[in-house]
N, C-alpha and C positions, 0 to 999 in steps of 0.2 A: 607553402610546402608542408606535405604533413610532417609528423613528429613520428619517431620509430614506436616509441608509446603508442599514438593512434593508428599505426600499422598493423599491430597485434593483435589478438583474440580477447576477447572477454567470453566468458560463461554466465549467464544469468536464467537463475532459476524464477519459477511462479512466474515464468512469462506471458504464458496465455491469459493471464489474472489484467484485474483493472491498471494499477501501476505497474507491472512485470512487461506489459504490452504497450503502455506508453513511454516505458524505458524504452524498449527494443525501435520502437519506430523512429526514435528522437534519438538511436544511437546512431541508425543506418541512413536515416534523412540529415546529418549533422556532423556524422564526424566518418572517418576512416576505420573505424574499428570493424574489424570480422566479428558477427555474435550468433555463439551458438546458447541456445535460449530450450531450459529443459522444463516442460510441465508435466503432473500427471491426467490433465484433465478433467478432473473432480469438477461438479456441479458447477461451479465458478470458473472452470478456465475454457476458454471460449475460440477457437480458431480463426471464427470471423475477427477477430479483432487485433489478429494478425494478417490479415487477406492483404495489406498495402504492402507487406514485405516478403512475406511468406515465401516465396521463390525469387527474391532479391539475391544476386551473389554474395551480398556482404554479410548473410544470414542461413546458419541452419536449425531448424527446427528439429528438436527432439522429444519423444512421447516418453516419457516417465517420472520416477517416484526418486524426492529426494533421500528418502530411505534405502534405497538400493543401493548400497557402496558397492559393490560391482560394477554395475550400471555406470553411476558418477566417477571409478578409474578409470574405467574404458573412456569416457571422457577427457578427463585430465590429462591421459596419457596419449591421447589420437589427437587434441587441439593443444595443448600446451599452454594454455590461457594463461595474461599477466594476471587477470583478474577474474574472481568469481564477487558479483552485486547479487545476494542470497535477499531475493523478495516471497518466496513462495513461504506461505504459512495461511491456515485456519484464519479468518479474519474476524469472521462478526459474532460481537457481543451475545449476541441471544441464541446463535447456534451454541454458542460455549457449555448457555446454561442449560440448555439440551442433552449435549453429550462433549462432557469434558473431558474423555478419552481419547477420542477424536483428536481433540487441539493436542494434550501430550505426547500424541506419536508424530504427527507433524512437527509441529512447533519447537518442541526439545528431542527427540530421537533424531527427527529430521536433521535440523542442525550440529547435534552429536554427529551424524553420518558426516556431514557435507565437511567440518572443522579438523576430520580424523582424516579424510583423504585428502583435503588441501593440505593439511602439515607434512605429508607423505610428497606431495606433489611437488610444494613451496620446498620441501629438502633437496631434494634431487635438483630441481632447478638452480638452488642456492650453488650448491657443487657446482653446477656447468656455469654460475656465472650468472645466473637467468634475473629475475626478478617477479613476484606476487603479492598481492594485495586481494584481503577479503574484506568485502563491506556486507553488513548486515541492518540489514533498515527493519528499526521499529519502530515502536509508536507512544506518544505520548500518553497511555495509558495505563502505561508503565507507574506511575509518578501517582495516582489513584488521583481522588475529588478534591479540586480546590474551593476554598470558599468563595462568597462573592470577590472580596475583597483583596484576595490573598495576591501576592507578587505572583506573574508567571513564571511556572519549571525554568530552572537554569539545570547544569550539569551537577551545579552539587546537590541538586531535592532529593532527598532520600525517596528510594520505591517504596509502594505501598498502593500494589494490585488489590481491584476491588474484584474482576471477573475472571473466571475461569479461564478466559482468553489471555488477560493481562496478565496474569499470572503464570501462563505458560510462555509467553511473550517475557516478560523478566528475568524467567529461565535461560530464555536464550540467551538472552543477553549476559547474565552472568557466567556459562559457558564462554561463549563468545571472549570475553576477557579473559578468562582463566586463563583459554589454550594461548591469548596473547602474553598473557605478563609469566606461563609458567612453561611454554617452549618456545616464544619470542616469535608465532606465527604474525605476522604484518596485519592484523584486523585494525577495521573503524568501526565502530558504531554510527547510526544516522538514527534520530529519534524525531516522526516527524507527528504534525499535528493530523484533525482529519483531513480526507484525500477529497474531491471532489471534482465534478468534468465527464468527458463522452467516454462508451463503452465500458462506464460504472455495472457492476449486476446489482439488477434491481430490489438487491433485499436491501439496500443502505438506504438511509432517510429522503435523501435529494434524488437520486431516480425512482422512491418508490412512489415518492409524491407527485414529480412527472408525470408518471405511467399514469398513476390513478386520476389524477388531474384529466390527463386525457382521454381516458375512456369512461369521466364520468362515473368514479367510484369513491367510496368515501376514504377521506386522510387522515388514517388513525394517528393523532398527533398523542403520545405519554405522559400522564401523569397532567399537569397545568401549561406545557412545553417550557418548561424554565429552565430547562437544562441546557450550557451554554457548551458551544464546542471552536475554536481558533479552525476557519476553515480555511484549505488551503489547494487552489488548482493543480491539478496532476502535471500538469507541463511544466511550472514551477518547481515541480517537486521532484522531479526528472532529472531537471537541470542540475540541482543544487547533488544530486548523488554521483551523476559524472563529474562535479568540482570536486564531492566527497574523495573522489577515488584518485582523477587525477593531482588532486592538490592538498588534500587532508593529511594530515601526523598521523603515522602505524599510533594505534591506541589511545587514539583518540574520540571523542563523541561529537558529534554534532547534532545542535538541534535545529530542527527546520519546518517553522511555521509562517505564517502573514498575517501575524496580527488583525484577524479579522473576526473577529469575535462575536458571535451573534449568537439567540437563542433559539431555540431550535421552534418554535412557534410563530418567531420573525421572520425565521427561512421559509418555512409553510406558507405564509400567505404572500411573500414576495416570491415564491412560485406559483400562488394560486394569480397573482396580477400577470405575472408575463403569460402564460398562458391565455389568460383571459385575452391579453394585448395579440399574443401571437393568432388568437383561433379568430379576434371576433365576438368573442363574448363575453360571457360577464355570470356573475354569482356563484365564481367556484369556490370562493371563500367559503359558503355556504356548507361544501361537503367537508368542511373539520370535524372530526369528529376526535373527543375526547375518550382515551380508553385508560385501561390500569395500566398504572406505572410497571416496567419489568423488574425484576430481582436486584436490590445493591445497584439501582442508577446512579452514577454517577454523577453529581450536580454542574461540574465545568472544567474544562481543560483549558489550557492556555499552553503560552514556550515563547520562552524569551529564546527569540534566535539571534541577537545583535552576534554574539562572538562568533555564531559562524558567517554573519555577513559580511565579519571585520577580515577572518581569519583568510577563507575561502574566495573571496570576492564576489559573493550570489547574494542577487537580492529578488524576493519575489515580485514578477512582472504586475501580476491578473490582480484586477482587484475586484473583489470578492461581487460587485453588483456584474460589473462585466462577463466576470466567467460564470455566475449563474445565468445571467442571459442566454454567452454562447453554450450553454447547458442544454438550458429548457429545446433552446431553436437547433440544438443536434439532437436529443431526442425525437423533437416532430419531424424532423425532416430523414430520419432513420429508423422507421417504424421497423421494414423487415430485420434490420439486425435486433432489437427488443422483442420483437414477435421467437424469432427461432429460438430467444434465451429461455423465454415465456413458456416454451410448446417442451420443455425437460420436467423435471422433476418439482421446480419451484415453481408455483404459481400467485406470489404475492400474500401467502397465507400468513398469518401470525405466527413468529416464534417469540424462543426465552421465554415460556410459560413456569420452565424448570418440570415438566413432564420427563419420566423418565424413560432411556428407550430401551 
């Protein structure tokens, strides 16, 4: 029997995005929830990758900007959501150091907007009895570069953003609490590691090296690839934000990773094997090619998640050799959805040059 909870509405933003869209189909394939899901469609938010729900009953799709507090009332007040899972933001490192205006109107205005109409919305619900909850999922790069050796991020590391992204990413997130500890808005935080899995865009490390793997192009791996990242499958990742919401403390954080820690030159050529395995051939190891490090790389992330495995009851399923396999083998076997992402505006070029625009 469902639960009056999993009867309700949720709102979830940056849904067309890599994890906004594997929320939404893990919400409608899994639980009873109604989700109405708002992107702007920015380079990164992709339709196809909602095509399995897309005219699902349990799902409406809306085309806009989290900036538009108009827009986001008319929401609020037409669905009535218990919840808003706020995933839409500016994501990658080397866009940032391109144009870091970009991430501050998203990133912090964006959620100024979304935190100022849920407090408006969360009241009036309060009045009639109702109930809401905002979760806002960020990222463990918050917390800036650990050493080799250093313990992994718990809740109390102090921040200390190294990129423009992370930086406006920490913004939020101090927002995010303010409006909870200084008008008693129900917010979580969710701080998670990197994301990785299908219907990725291909400017992240692990589909860009797919792509290029596959069509026989060279893999610009950074600096000597030492740089270590805690990876962690999207479905995983999913999961643990619906725990975050239905079962997480108003004001609380959660961190959510899989100890899977690898460096990012290890990842490269255990993509350059499966491939090799999946096509048939052999010596794509060959196309690594070493380039300049980008601007303030980070040297390694990590995130102790024990307390939210304790707290929440989620523990990550995928382990990290598995889900790069079913990685590699949903790329090849999903050429046309990579091809249309391909045929826009991105075409695998190098950023984070720190060129300005």
């Amino acid at each position: 029997m469902q639960s009056p909870l999993q009867a309700a509405t949720l709102l979830v933003t940056g849904s067309a995005g890599f994890i906004g869209s594997a929320l939404v189909r893990h919400l409608v394939r899994t639980t009873a929830y109604h989700v109405v899901s708002l992107d702007a469609l920015t380079y990164a938010g992709n339709l196809d990758s909602l095509t399995s729900v897309l005219d699902h009953p349990q799902h409406q799709f809306v085309h806009g900007d989290i900036g538009d507090a108009v827009l986001v009332r008319e929401l609020l007040e037409r669905y009535q959501p218990v919840g808003l899972i706020h995933l839409a933001a500016e994501s990658h490192v080397d866009r940032s150091i391109d144009a870091p205006a970009l991430f501050l109107a998203t990133n912090v205005h964006g959620t100024l907007t979304l935190l100022e109409e849920s407090r408006r919305h969360w009241q009036r619900r309060r009045v009639a009895g109702g109930s809401f909850r905002f979760v806002h999922v960020s990222t463990d790069e918050v917390f800036g570069s650990l050493g080799a050796v250093d313990p992994p991020c718990t809740t109390a590391t102090p921040y200390a953003p190294s990129s423009p992204y992370a930086a406006s990413k920490a913004a939020a997130d101090h927002l995010v609490r303010a409006w909870g500890h200084t008008y008693g808005l129900p917010v979580i935080v969710t701080t998670c590691s990197n994301n990785y899995g299908p219907y990725q865009f291909p400017e992240k490390l692990i589909p860009l090296m797919i792509l290029n793997a596959i069509e026989g192009k060279p893999l610009p791996v950074y600096g000597k690839g030492a740089n270590v990242r805690d990876w962690l499958f999207v479905e995983d990742h999913v999961a643990a934000l619906v725990a975050a919401f239905e079962r997480g403390r108003p004001g609380a954080t959660y961190l959510i990773g899989a100890r899977a820690e690898r460096d990012n030159l290890s990842v490269v050529r255990s993509i350059c094997d499966l491939v090799d395995a999946y096509r048939g051939t052999s010596g794509t190891r060959d196309l690594i090619t070493f380039v300049a490090d980008r601007p303030g790389h980070d040297q390694r992330y990590a995130i102790d998640a024990n307390g939210t495995q304790r707290e929440l009851g989620w523990t990550p399923r995928v382990e990290f050799e598995r889900g790069l396999r079913d990685t590699v083998r949903w790329y090849i076997k999903h050429r046309a959805w990579w091809q249309r992402v391909l045929s826009g505006a991105y075409r695998g070029e190098r950023l984070g040059l720190g060129e300005p625009r």
